[in-house]
VEXNU-431572 format. One record per residue (C-alpha): x, y, z; residue in three letters. Coordinates in Angstrom, 3 decimals. Last residue first. Example, Ala and Ser with C-alpha at 12.3 -4.5 7.8 and 13.67 -1.06 7.14 Angstrom:
2
(kefi (13.670; -1.060; 7.140); "SER")
(kefi (12.300; -4.500; 7.800); "ALA")
***
This chain:
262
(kefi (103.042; -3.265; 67.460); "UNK")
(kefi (104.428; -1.887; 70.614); "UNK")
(kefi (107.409; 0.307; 69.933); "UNK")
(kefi (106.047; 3.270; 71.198); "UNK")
(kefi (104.507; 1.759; 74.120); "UNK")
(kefi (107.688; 0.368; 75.311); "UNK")
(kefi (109.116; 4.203; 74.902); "UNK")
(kefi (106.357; 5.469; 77.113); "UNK")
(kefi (107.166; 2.934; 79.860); "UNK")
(kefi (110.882; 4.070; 79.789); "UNK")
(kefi (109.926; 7.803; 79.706); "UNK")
(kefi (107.635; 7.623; 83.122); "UNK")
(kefi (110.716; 5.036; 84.649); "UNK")
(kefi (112.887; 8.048; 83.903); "UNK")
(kefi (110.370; 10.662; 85.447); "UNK")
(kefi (110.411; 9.085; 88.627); "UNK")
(kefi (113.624; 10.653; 90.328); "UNK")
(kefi (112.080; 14.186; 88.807); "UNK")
(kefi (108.930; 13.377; 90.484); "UNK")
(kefi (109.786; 12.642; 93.992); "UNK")
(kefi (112.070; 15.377; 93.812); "UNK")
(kefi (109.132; 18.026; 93.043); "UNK")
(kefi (107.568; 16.718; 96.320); "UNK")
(kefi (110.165; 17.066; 98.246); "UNK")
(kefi (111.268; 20.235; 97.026); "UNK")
(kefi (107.750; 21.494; 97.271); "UNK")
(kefi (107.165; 20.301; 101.131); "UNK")
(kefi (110.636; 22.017; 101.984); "UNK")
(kefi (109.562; 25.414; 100.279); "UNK")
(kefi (105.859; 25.294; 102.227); "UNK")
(kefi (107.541; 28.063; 105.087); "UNK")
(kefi (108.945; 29.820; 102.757); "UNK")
(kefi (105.708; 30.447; 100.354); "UNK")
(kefi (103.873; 30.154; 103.478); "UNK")
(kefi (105.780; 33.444; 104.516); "UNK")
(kefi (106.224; 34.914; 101.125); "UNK")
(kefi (102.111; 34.791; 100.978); "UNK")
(kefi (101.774; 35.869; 104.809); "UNK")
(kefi (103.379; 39.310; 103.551); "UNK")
(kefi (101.634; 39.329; 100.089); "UNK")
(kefi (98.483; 38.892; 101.454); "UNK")
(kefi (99.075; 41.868; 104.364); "UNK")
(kefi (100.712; 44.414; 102.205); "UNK")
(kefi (97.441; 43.861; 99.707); "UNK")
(kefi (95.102; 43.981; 102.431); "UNK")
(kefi (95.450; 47.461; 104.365); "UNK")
(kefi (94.998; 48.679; 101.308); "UNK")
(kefi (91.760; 47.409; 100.172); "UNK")
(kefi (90.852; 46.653; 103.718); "UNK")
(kefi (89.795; 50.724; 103.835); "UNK")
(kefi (88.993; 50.350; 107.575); "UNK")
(kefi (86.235; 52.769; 108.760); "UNK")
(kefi (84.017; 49.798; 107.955); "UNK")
(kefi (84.493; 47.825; 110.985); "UNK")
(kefi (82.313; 44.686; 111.546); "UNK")
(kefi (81.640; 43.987; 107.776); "UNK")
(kefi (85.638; 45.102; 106.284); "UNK")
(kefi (86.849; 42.958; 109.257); "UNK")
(kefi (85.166; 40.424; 108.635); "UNK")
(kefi (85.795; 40.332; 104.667); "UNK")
(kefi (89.624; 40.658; 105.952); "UNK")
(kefi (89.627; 37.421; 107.873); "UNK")
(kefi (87.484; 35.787; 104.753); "UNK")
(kefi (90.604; 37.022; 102.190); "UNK")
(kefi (93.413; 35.868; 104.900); "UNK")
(kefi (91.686; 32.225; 105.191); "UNK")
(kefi (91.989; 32.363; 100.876); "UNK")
(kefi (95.466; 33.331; 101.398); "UNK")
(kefi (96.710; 30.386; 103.924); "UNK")
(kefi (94.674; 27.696; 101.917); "UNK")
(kefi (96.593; 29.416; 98.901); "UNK")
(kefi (99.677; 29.112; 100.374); "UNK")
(kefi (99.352; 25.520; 101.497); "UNK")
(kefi (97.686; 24.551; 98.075); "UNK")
(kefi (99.918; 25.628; 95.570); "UNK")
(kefi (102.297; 22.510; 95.727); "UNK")
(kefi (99.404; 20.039; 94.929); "UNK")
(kefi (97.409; 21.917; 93.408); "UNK")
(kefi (100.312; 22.387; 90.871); "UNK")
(kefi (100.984; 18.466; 90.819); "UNK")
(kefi (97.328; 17.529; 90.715); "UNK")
(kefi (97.213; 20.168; 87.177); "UNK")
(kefi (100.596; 18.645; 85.582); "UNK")
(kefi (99.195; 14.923; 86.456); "UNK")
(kefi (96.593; 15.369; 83.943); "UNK")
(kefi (99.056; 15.738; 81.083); "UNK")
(kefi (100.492; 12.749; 81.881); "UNK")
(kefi (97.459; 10.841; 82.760); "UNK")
(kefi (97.003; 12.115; 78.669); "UNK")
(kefi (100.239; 10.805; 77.731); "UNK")
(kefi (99.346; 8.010; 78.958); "UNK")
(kefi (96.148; 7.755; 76.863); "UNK")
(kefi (98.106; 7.909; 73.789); "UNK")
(kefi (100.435; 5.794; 74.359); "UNK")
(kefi (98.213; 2.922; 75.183); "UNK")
(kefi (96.299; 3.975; 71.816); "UNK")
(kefi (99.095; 3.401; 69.909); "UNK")
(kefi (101.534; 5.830; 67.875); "UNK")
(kefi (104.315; 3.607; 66.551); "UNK")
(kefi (107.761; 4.241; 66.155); "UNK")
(kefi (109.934; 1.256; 64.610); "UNK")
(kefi (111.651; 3.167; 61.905); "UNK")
(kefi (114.903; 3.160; 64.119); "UNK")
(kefi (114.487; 0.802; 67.116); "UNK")
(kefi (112.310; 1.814; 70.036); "UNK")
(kefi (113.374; -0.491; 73.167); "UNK")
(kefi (116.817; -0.483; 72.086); "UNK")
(kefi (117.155; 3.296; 70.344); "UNK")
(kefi (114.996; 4.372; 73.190); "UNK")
(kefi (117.933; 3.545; 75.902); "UNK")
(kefi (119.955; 6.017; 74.706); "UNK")
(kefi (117.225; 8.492; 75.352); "UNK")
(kefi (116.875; 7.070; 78.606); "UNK")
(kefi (120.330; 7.798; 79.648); "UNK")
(kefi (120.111; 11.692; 78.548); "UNK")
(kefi (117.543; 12.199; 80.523); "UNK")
(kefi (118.629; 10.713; 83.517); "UNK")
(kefi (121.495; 12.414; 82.708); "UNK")
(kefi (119.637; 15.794; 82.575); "UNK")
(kefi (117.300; 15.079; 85.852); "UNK")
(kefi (120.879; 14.935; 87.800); "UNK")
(kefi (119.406; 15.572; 90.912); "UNK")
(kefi (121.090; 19.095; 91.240); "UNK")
(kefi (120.544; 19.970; 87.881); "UNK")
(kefi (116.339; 19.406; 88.141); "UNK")
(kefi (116.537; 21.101; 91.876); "UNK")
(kefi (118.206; 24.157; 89.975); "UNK")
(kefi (115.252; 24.087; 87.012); "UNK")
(kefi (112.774; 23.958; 89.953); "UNK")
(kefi (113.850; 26.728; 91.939); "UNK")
(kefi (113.998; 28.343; 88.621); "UNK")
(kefi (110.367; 27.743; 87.665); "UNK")
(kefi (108.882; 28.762; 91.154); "UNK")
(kefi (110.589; 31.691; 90.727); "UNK")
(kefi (109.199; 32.324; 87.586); "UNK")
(kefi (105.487; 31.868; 88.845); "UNK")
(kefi (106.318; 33.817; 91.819); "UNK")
(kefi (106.688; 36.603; 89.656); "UNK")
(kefi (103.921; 35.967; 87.491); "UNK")
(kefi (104.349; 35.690; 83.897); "UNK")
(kefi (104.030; 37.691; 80.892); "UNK")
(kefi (104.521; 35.970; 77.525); "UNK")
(kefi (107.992; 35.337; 75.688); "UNK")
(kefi (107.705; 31.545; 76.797); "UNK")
(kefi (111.659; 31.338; 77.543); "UNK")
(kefi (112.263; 34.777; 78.145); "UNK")
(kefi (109.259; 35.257; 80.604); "UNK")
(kefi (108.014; 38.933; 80.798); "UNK")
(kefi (107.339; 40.079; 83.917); "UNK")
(kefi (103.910; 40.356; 85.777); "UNK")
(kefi (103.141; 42.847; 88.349); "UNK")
(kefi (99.210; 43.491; 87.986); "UNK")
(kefi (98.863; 39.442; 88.707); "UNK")
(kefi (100.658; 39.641; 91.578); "UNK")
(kefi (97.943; 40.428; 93.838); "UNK")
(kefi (98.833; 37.597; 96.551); "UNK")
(kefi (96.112; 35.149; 95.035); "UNK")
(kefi (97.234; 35.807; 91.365); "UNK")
(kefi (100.849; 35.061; 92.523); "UNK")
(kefi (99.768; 31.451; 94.179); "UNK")
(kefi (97.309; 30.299; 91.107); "UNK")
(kefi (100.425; 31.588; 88.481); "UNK")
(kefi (102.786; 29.974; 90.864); "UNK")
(kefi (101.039; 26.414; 90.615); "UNK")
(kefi (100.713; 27.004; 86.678); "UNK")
(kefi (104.452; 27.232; 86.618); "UNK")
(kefi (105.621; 24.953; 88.700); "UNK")
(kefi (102.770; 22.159; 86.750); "UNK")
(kefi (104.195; 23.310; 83.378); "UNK")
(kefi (108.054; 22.229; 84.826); "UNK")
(kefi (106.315; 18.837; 85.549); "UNK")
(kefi (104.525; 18.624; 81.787); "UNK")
(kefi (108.244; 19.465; 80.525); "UNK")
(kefi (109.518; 15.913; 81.316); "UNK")
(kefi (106.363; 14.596; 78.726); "UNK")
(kefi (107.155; 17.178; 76.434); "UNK")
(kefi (110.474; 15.917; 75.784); "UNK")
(kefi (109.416; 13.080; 75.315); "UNK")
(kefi (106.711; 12.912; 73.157); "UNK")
(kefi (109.115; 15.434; 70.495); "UNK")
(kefi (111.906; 13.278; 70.848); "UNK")
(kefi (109.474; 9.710; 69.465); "UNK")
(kefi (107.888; 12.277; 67.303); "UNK")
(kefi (110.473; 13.411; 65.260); "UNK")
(kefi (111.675; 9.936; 64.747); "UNK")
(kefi (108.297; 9.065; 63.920); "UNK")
(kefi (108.873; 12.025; 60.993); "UNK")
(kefi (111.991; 10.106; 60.041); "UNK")
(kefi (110.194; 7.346; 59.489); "UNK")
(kefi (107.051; 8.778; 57.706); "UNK")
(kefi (109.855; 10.513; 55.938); "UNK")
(kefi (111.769; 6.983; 54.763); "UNK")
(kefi (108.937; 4.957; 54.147); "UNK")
(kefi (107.573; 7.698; 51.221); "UNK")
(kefi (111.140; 7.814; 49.996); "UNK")
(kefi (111.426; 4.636; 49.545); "UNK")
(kefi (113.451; 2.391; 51.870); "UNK")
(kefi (116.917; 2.268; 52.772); "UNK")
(kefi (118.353; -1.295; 53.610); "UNK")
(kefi (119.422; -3.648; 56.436); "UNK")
(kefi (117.437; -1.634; 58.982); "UNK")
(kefi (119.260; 0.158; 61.391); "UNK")
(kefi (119.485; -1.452; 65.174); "UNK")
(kefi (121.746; -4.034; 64.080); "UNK")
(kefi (124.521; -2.169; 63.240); "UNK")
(kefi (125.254; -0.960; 67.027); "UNK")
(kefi (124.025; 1.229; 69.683); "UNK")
(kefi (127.564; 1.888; 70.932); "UNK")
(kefi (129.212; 3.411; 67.645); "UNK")
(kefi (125.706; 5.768; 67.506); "UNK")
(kefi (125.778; 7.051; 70.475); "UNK")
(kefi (129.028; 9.097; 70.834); "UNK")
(kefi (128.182; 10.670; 67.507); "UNK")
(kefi (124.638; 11.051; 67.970); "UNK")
(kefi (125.217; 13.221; 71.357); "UNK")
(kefi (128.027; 15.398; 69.044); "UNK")
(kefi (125.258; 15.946; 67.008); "UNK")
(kefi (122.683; 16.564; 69.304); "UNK")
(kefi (125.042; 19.132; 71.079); "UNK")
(kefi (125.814; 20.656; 67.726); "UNK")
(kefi (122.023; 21.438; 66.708); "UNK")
(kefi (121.039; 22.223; 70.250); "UNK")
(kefi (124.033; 25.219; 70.301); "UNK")
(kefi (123.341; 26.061; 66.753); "UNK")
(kefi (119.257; 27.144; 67.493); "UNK")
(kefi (120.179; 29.241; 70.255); "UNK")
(kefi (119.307; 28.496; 74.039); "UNK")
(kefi (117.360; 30.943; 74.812); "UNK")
(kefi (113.780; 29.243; 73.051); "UNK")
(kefi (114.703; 26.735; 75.873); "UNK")
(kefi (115.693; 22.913; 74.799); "UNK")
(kefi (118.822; 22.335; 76.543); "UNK")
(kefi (116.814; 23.726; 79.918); "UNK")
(kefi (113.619; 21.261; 79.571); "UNK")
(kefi (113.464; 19.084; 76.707); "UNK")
(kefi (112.444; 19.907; 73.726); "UNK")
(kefi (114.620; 20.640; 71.409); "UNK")
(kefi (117.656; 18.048; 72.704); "UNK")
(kefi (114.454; 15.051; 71.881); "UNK")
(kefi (114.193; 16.168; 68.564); "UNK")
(kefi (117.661; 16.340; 67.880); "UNK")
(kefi (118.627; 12.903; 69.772); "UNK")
(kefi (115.907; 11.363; 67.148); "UNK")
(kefi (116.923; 12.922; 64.335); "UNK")
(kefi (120.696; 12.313; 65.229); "UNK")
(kefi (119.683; 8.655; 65.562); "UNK")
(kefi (117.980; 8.518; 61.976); "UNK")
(kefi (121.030; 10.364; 60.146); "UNK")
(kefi (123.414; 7.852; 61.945); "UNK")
(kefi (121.319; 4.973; 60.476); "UNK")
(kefi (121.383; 6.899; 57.277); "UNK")
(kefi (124.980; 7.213; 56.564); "UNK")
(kefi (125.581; 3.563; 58.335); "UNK")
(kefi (123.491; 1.888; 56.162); "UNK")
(kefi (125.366; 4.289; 53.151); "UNK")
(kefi (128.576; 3.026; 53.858); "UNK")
(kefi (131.200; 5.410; 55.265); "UNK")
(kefi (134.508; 5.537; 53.681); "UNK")
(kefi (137.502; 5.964; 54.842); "UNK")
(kefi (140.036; 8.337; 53.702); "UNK")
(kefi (143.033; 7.090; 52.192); "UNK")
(kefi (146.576; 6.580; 53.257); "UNK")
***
């Protein structure tokens, strides 16, 4: 009994869907982290492009290879189309992080920074805590099959060799980007309301009684009523960081229909 062989449209349409499901596996959030090493992402996406490609069917490659020119523009789109993404999903993640950065240098973290693993650069604590409690809420909803599901979903709305870079996507992907500075506002702002109030209270008290060195009678003080509101504001984040993460797949969808816009 022989071997089968595999035809060469179906040799490069499965090279052009593990491209894409590679790309896409590097940067998303959690498969994608500089931790995770570099075989781990390279087998997943291959396994993902094996169970894919059987279900996406024959008629999503072209009918023939084309030049070698064609064929790495293509494959660089490919690139791309993972690479957009992925980066898309991990604009929420950079709102966390930039929101704890604000909320930690307000509390006098910033002279107690840790080095991230994932970034390798010094980050606040609250920053990475922020970041977790994010990454756990992103399991728990299921953010990675959502993931997961739209990226098999690209290969109909995006075919292979199809990618193109318009200025609709363009600009979304700059609302995008401009949503990862409302959303950290947006779940800094109770604590830092609460620690810019503390800063005046402690200006008075440094005016009306000077014997008080509010230098150290501060710092215990901010970071005290920071944990608080940090506590206190934790139900207002999750919300708010769920609402995202349950709208992120629609985001992806409406990116992928401006990909393959002519």
């Amino acid at each position: 009994m022989g071997i089968p062989l595999l035809a060469e449209k179906d040799l490069f349409g499965f090279l052009l869907v593990f491209l894409r499901t590679l790309s896409m596996i590097a940067f998303i959030p959690i498969f994608g982290e500089r931790v995770v090493p570099a075989q781990v992402k390279g087998i997943l996406a291959f396994l993902l492009a094996f169970v894919l490609y059987p279900f996406l069917g024959r008629e999503i490659v072209p009918g023939e290879v084309p030049g070698v020119i064609a064929l790495l523009l293509g494959m660089s789109g490919e690139v791309l189309i993972g690479m957009v993404a992925g980066i898309m999903v991990r604009f929420i993640f950079a709102g966390v992080q930039f929101a704890g950065e604000m909320i930690g240098f307000q509390m006098g973290f910033s002279i107690a920074n840790v080095i991230d693993p994932v970034s390798s650069l010094q980050v606040s604590l609250i920053s990475q805590l922020q970041y977790y409690m994010a990454f756990l809420l992103f399991l728990a909803l299921d953010g990675h099959h959502g993931f997961l599901l739209a990226l098999a979903e690209s290969f109909r709305t995006v075919p292979p060799l199809a990618f193109t870079f318009s200025g609709g996507l363009m600009e979304m992907i700059l609302e995008t980007s401009k949503g990862l500075f409302i959303l950290a506002v947006k779940l800094s702002a109770p604590v830092i309301a609460v620690l810019v109030f503390t800063h005046v209270a402690l200006g008075l008290v440094a005016r009306t009684v000077p014997q008080i060195n509010v230098f150290i009678v501060g710092f215990p003080i901010q970071i005290a009523l920071g944990l608080l509101f940090l506590a206190l504001s934790s139900g207002f984040v999750l919300a708010a960081l769920e609402s995202d993460f349950l709208g992120f797949s629609g985001v992806l969808r409406q990116a992928f229909r401006l990909m393959g816009a002519p």
